[in-house]
N, C-alpha and C positions, 0 to 999 in steps of 0.2 A: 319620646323625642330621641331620634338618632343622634352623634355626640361623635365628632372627630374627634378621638383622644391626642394623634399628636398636634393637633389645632389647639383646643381645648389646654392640652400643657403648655404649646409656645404662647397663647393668651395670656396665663397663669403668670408667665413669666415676664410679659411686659411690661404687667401692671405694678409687678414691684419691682423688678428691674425699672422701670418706667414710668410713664402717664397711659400707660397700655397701647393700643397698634390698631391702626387703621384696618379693614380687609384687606387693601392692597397689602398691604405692611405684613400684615400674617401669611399672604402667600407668599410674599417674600423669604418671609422666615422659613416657612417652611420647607420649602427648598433647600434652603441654605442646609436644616437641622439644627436641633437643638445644640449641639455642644459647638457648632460654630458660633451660631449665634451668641451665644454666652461668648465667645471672646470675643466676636466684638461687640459686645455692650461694654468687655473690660477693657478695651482700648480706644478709647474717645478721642485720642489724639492725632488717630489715624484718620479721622473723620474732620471735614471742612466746619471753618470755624461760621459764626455767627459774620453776617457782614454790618460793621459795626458803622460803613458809611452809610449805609442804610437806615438806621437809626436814628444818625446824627441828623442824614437830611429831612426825616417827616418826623421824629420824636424830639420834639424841642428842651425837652429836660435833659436831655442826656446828658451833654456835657456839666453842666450844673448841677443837679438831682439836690437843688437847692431845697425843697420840702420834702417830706416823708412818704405822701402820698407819690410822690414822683419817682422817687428810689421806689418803692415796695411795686409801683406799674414794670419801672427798667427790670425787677426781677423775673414777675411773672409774665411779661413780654418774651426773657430768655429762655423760659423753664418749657414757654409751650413754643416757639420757634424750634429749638433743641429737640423737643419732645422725639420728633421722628429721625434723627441723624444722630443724637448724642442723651438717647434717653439717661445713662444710666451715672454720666456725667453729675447733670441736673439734678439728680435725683440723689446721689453722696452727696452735692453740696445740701440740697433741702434736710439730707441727713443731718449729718456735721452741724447745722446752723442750728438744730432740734438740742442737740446735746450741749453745742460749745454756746448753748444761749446768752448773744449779745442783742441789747438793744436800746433804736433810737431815745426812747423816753428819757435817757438818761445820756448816752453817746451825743446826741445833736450834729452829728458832722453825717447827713449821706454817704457824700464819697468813701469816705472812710470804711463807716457800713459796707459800701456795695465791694469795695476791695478785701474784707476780712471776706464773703460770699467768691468772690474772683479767683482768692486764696483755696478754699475747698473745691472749687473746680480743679484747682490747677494741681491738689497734693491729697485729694479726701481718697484716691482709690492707691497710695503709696502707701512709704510707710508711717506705722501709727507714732515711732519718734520722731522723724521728720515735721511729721506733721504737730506736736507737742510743739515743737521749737520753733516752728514756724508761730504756732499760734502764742506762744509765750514773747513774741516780740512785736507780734501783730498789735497794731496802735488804739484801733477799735476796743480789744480785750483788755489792754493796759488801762485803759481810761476807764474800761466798764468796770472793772475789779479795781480799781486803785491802786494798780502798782507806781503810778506817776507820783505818790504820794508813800510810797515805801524805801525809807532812808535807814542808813547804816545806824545811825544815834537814831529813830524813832520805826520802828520796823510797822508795815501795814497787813495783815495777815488774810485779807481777805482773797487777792490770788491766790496765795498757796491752800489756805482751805478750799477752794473752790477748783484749784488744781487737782487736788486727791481726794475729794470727796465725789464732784460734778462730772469730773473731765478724764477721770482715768483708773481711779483704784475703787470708787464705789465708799459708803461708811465701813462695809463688813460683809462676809460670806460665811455661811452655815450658822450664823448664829454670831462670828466673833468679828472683834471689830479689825478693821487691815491699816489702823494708826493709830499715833495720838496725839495727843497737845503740843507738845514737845516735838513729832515729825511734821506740826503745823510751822512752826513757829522756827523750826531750823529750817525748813524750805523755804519761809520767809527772807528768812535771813539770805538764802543764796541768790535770791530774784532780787536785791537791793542794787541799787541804779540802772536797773532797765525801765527805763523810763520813753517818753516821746519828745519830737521835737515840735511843739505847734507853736511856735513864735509866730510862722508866719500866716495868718488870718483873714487873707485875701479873697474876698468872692467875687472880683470882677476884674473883666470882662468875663472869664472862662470858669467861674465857679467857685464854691472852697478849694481852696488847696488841702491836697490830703495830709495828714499827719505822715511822720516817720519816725518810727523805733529809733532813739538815740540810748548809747550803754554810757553812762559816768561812772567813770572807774572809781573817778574819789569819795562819790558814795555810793560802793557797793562796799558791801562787811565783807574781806578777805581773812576772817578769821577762821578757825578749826569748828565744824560742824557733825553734829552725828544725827543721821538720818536713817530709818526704817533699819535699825541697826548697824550701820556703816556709817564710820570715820574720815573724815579728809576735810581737804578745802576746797569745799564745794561750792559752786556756782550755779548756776539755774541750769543749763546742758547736764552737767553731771546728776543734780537732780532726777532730770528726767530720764534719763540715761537707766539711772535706779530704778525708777517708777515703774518702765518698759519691762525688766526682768521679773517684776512680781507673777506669780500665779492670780493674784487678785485681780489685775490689769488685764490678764486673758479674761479670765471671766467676764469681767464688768466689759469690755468691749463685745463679748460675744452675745450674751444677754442682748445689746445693745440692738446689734446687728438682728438679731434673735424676733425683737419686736419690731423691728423697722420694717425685716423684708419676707417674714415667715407668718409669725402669730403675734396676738398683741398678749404681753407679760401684765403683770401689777407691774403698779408705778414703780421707780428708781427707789423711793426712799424705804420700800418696800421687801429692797432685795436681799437683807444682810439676813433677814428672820426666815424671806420665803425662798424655798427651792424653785429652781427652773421649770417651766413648764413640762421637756423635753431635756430632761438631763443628759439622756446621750446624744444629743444635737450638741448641747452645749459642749461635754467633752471633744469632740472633736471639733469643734470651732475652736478650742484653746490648743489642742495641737495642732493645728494649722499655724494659730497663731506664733507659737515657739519654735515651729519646723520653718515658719517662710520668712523670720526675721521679721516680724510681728508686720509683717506685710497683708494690707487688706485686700488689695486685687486676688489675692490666691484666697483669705479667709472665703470673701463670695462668689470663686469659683468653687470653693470644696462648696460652697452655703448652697449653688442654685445646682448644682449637681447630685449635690445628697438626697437618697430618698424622702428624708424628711420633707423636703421643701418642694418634690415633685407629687408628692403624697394626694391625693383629693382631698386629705382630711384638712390639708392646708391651703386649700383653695375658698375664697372667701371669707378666711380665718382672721382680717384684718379689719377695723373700721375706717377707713379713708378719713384721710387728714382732708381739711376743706383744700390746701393746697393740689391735693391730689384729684379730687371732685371739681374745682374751675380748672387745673389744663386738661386734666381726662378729657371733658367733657368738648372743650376747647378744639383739643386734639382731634376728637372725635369725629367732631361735623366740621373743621377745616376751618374755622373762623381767627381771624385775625393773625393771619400767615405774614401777613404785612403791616406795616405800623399805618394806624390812620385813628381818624380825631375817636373817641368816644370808648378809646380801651382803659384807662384809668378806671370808667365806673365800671367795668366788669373785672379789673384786677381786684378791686375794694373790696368783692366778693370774697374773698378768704377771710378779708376783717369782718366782715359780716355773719359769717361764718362759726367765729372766735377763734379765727389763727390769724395775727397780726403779721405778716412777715414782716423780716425786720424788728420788730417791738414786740417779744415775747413777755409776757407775763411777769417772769422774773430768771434769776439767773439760772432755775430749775429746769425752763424749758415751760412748752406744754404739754398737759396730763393728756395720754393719748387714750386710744381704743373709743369703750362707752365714753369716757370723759369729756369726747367731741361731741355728743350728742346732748342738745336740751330743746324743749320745744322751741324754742325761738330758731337756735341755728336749724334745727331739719326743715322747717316751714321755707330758709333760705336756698337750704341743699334743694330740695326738692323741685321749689318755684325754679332755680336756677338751671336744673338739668331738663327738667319736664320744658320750660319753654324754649332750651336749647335744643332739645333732639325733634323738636315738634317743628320744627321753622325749617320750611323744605328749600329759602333760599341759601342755607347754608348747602354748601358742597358736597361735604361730607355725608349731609343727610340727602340731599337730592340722589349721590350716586347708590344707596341704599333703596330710596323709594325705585329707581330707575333698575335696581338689579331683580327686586323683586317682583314688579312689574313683570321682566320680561320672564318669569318662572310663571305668571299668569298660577298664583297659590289658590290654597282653599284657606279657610279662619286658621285651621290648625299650623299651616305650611308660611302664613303671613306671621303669626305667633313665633314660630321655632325659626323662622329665618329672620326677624328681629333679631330674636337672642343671640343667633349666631353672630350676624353683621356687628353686634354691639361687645362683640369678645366673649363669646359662648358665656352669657348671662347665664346662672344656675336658678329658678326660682321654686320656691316649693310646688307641688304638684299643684293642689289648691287655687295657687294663684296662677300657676298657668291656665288651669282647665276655665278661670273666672274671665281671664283676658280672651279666650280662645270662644265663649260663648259671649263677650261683648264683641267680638269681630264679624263673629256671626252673624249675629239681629244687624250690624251694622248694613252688612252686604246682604243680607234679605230686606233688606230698606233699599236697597239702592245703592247703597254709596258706593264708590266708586275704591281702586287697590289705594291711590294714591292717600286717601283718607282715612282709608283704615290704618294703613302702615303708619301713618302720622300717628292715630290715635294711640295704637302698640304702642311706638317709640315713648310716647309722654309716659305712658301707665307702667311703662317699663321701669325710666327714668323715676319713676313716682315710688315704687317699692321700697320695703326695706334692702332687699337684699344688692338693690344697686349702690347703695349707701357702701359696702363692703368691698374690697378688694381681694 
């Protein structure tokens, strides 16, 4: 099988930049070149936003997102609408929402929810202090973590643990730990009265009212703090302020990054004992990090520019988040471009799956890589892609059957031009040469291109190796 390499890398790249890229969309890109494109996947602002009248008028939750299943549809509604104008947008907030894990089970306010998601859209590709402090006021997190309940005379430690353990410094690198009890417990102390304003509880006509970040000065602790060894009187800014300068902060974001958009690491609680995968990847994701003012738009432009991450070896290196497996797949064949009745049961497909959006597990996040994988959820991944790519009234797949068609292929040439139309699929030989002699017997029976290529498309979709990104 012949193999467009620069196809094949801009592929590589949209899938994790992305929800991956249509054929039109790859020859777009490819035009374009690689290193344009990469900027703009890093400038999503320059790109037209979602039309959110649109929404309003056929998605009848919107304004409400009064139940959970309604919020978690409004997301994955955006993730694949975006998919082709603001991939990479979509794709830092799914980030961001992995790591800064909030959820409904415990929050109950949607709105609120879909605004801390609004939030990472709007600051997840800036910088990573900005972003701390946005998210330290953010109403959603206050309420998940109990800072509403962190008082000057009764301190609540559970944000600031979860700030420097979860959110930015990691337990420990090389072995040793990067805090202690004590840098839990005086970060406490500076997050004291930032709290929200939810007095008012209003869900009609137009929904809950969102919460608001309220600061009460009269109980926050304005006394002398010593933190990660430095003195002052610190408040929750300055905190984080601290947090950002660590060498621990670089790493634990780069790591982050590391698994999100390159290869899948051990879990988080795993990183203090074990080394990086790719330790020189990481080193220089940490000087990016210190060089651009711990600015993430430049960490993943050094990220999708570096050898590493243009490598083969890092192609397919990732297990697909179910999130990523319903709009890929979505995206793919062009379905549900527009809001109409019956997309809630295919959003539910990522709970299905076991990625709840919205309602993560716990404040850990979910365990990614194999971790996504148990017979139950691949039986869904599978059923879900295989009847997606097989249903020739979908768009995306008809203009597929309809390209190969007019190449009038042989078994081998309906095979490898699957793979290509679906983002230069890799699959072991084995499995190709199996599909490529079931297309055969197909078409010495009879059947007809359009049948076969359906049949491809499912057994494609069926593999392990589509399961990977």
């Amino acid at each position: 099988m012949l193999v467009d390499s620069q196809r094949a890398l801009m592929a590589h790249l949209l899938r994790r930049a992305g929800f991956g890229a249509t054929p039109p969309e790859l020859d777009t890109y490819c035009a374009w070149g690689y290193e344009e494109t990469v900027e703009w996947l890093l400038h999503p602002k320059d790109q037209a936003a979602l039309e959110e009248d649109i929404i309003e008028r056929y998605y009848i939750d919107w304004k409400e997102s009064r139940n959970i299943e309604g919020a978690l549809t409004e997301t994955v509604y955006r993730m694949n609408c975006n998919a082709g104008v603001r991939p990479l947008q979509e794709k830092i907030a799914l980030f961001w929402h992995g790591v800064f894990a909030t959820g409904l089970a415990k929050v109950l306010h949607e709105k609120t929810m879909l605004n801390q998601i609004d939030m990472f859209r709007g600051y997840g590709l800036g910088s990573f202090e900005e972003l701390l402090r946005r998210l330290a006021r953010d109403p959603a997190m206050i309420f998940w973590l109990d800072n509403n309940f962190n008082h000057q005379d009764a301190i609540n430690e559970n944000w600031g643990r979860e700030l420097l353990e979860l959110f930015s410094m990691g337990v420990g690198m090389d072995g040793q730990p990067n805090y202690t009890e004590d840098d839990v417990q005086e970060a406490a102390r500076a997050f004291t009265g930032w709290t929200i304003d939810d007095d008012n509880v209003a869900s009609i006509p137009y929904g809950k009212t969102p919460w608001l970040f309220r600061y009460d000065a009269e109980d926050h602790d304005a006394g002398t703090k010593t933190f990660l060894g430095e003195t002052g009187n610190f408040d929750g800014d300055d905190i984080i302020e601290i947090i950002c300068r660590q060498p621990s902060t670089a790493r634990f974001i780069s790591r982050h990054l590391y698994n999100f958009f390159v290869a899948d690491d051990v879990q988080v609680p795993a990183w203090q004992n074990t080394p990086p995968p790719d330790p020189d990847a990481i080193t220089a994701l940490e000087a990016e990090y210190f060089r651009s003012g711990y600015d993430i738009r430049s960490m993943l432009r050094a990220l999708f520019n570096s050898v590493f991450f243009k490598s083969e070896h890092a192609r397919f290196a990732r297990v697909k988040s179910p999130a990523e497996v319903v709009v890929g797949t979505l995206h793919l064949v062009g379905d549900f471009k527009f809001p109409r009745v019956g997309f809630m049961d295919t959003a539910l497909e990522c709970r299905y799956m076991n990625q709840d959006l919205l309602n993560p597990p716990s404040v850990e996040g979910w365990h990614t890589g194999k971790e996504w994988i148990d017979s139950g959820s691949m039986v869904e991944r599978i059923n879900f892609v295989a009847d997606n790519l097989g249903d020739a009234t979908h768009p995306g797949v008809r203009a597929i059957v309809t390209t190969l068609a007019d190449r009038n292929p042989d078994a081998p040439g309906i095979v490898d031009g699957c793979l290509d139309l679906l983002g230069n699929v890799m699959l072991r030989e084995d499995n190709r040469n199996a599909l490529v002699v079931q297309a055969e017997a197909a078409m010495n029976e009879g059947a007809g291109v359009e049948e076969v290529v359906l049949n491809a498309l499912r057994m494609i979709g069926s593999t392990r190796e589509y399961q990977f990104a």
